[in-house]
N, C-alpha and C positions, 0 to 999 in steps of 0.2 A: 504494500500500500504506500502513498505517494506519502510526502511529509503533511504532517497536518494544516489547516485553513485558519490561520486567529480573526473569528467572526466578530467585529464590533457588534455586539448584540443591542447594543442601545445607540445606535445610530440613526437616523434617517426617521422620516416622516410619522412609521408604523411599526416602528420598533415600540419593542422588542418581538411581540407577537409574528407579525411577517420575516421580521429574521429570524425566527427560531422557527417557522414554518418552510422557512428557504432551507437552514441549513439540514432539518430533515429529509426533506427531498433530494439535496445535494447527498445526504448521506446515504440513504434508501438505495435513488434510482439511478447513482450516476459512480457511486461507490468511493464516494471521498471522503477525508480523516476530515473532520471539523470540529474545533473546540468553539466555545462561546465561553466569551468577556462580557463582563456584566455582572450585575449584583445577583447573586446565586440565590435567591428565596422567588424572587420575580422571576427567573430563566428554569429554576426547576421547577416551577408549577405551568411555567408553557411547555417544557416538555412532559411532562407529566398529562397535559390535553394530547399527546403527540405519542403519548406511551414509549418514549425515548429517549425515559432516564438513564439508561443503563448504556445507549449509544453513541451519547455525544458528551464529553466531559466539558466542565465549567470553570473556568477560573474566575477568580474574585477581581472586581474592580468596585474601586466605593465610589467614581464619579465619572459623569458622564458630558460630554458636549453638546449645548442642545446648539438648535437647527441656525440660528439665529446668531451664536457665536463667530466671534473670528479667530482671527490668527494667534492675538494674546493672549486669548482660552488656553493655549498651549503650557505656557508659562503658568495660568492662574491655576490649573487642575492639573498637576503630574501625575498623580493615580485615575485619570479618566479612563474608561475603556478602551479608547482607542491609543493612548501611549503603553498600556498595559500591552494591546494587541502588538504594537511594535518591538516592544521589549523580547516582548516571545521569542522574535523572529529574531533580535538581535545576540538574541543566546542557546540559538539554536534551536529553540523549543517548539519551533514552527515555522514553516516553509514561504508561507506569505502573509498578508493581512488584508484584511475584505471591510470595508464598512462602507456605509450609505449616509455618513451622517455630515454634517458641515467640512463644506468642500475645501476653505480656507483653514477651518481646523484641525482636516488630515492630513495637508501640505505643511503646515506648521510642524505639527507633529513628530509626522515622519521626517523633516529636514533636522528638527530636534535630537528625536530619539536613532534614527537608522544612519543619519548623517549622506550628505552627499559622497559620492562614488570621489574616486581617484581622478583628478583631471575634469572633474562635474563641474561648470562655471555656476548651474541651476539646473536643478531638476525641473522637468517638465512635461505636463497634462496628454496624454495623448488618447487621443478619438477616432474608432473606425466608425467611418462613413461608409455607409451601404450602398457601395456603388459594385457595379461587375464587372467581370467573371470574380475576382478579389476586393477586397474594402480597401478604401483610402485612409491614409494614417493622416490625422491633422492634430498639429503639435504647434506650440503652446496654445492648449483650448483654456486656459485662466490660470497657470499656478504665478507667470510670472505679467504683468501689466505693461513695466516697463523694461527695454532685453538692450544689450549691445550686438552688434553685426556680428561679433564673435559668437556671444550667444548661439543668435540664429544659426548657425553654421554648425553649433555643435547638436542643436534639438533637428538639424538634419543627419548627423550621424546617430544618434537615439534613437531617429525613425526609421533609418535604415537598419539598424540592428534589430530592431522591432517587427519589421517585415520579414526580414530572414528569416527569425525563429519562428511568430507566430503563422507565418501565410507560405514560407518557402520560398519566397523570390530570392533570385541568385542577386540579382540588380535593379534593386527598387531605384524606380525613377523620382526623383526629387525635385518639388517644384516651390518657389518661392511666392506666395501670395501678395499682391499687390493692386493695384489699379490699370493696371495696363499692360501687356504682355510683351509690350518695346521693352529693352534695356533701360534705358531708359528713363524710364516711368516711376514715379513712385518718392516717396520721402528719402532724406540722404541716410536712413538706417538700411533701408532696404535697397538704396545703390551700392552700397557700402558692402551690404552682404553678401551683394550680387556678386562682385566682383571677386570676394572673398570663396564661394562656392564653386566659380569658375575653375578655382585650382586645389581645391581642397581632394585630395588625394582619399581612393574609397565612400565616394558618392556620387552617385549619377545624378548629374544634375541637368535639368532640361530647360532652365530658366522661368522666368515669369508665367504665372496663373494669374486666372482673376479670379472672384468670387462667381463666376458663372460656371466655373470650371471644377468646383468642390464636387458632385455630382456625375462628372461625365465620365471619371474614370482615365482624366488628361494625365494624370499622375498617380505613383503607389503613395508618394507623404508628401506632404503640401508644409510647409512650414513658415510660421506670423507668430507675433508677439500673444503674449496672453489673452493683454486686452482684444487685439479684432479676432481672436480663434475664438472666444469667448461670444463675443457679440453676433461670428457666424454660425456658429454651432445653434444658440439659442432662436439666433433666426428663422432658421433651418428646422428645428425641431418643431418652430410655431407653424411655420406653412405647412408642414405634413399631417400637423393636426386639425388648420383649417383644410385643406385638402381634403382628408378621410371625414370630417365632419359636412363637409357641403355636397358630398358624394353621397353618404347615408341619407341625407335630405331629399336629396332630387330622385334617389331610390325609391324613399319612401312614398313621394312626388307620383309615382306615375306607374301602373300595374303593369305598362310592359316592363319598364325597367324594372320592377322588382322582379319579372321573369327572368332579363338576364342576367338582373344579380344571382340567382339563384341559378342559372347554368355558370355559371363562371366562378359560384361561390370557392371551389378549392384554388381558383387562381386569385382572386381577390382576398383571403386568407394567406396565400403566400408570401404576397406583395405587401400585406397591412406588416407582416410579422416580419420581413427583410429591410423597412421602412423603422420599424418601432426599436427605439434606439436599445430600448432597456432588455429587448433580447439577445445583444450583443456583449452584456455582460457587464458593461461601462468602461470606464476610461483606468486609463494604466498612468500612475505615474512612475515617469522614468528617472533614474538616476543616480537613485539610492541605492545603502546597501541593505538591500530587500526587494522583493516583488510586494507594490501595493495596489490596488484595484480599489478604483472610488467608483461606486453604483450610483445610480441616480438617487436622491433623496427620498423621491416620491413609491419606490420600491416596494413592491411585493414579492412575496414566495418567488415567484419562476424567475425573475429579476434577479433576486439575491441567488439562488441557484446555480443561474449563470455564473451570475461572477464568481461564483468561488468555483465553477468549472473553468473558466479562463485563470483567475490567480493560479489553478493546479496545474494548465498546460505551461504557463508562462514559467512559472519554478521550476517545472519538471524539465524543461526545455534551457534552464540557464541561463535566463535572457539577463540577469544581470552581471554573469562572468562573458557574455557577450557581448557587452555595452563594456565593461572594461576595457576588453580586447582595443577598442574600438578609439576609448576617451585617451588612454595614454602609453599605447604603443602605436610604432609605424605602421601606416597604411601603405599596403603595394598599391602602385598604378593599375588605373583600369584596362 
């Protein structure tokens, strides 16, 4: 069995309940080790509705982050679940860390407790976008606001380490997000960067993207500052829900459509569920020493699930003795 999952048990929106239904499921149907952090009288009696006391162990945490916290919650709460959950990881006791709870307060955290990698200028957010035949990696989706060119250039060696392990590409192509796809184009960070990727040795780099381009599949890792990964991600996630929301409508609308809803219902089901972010497990942040996976807040069971099926691929697979590899030895030419 793989190394065990340290579940923030009191994270996210519907904690503890949906995460202690998540990591039974993870543990059941998908046959992973998961412990739960969290206050042990609250986490034993949800497992206790789940009849799986005896399946999933519990370690103690006396404080928790709520949703609403930032980054100095780190500092104000050392015994929260989720520093407790990093601890694990940092003394071996467990393989990654999974929570759904305040996205600023896991990044804190884990920068805190797991500390950045060798040669890590900032760890950074990364987001597969559901595009095909393979997802697009988009990095920094929020850990860092404001990045230098250097930065950038190293959260595209992150994403290309990221793709290798998780997706199998030999040569993920690397694309720089900006306003216009001339050279050109775009603030003096992102000239800067440009320039700076042009020769960065160990990344394929294919130049400028736009924000039309997140989508199309123009690139394997798109790489921007926190702040606009942040703002297209969120974007991105509202239009797919006005999308599937104005579709249900005009379904509803009209008896023939609901007849072709209902011939196409398993391809309309496919596409809701390739589109819906939180089956993808959630965002990885990279750069630490640990494997951490931030679930979306709003998170239920098959959410949480996920993710700690991805934290298990991503550990299992070494993604962050691969991201060393990467941050502070020579890269060969391509």
């Amino acid at each position: 069995m793989s190394e065990p999952i340290a579940l923030d048990a009191m994270g996210g929106d519907h904690a503890p309940h949906e995460i202690v239904a998540g990591a039974v499921h993870a543990v059941r149907e998908r046959g992973l080790s998961v412990v739960l952090v969290g206050s042990p009288r609250v986490l034993y009696e949800a497992l206790v509705d789940h009849d799986a006391t005896k399946e999933i162990p519990i370690v103690r945490a006396e404080e928790s982050l709520a949703m609403d916290e930032g980054a100095l919650a780190s500092l104000r709460r050392p015994r929260s679940s989720i520093a407790i959950a990093c601890h694990l990881v940092r003394r071996g006791d467990a393989g990654s860390v999974v929570s759904a709870g305040s996205t600023a307060g896991i990044v804190a955290t884990g920068k805190l407790r797991l500390k950045a990698q060798q040669g890590v200028l900032r760890p950074a957010i990364a987001v597969a976008l559901p595009t095909r035949p393979t997802p697009t990696l988009l990095l920094d989706a929020g850990a860092n606001a404001e990045v230098k060119p250097e930065m950038l250039v190293q959260f595209a060696q992150l994403g290309t380490a990221y793709a290798q392990v998780a997706y199998g590409m030999e040569r993920p192509r690397v694309g720089l997000l900006t306003i216009g796809s001339e050279e050109e184009k775009g603030t003096k960070l992102v000239k800067r960067a440009h320039e700076l990727l042009r020769t960065t040795q160990g990344v394929h780099f294919i130049g400028n993207v736009e924000g039309q381009d997140l989508l199309t599949g123009a690139a394997d890792v798109i790489v921007t500052d926190g702040f606009t990964g942040n703002v297209a991600l969120k974007t991105m996630e509202g239009a797919v829900r006005y999308a599937f929301t104005e579709l249900r409508e005009s379904i509803e609308d009209s008896r023939v459509a609901k007849m072709g809803a209902f011939l196409q219902k398993k391809r309309m089901r496919e596409l809701y569920h390739r589109l819906d972010a939180e089956a993808h497990g959630g965002a990885v942040l990279l750069g630490l020493n640990g494997t951490v996976v931030i679930a979306h807040g709003s998170s239920k069971a098959p959410a949480i699930s996920a993710a700690c099926q991805l934290a298990a691929d991503l550990s299992g697979k070494s993604i962050v003795t691969r991201i060393a590899e990467r941050t502070h030895r020579p890269h060969r030419l391509w």
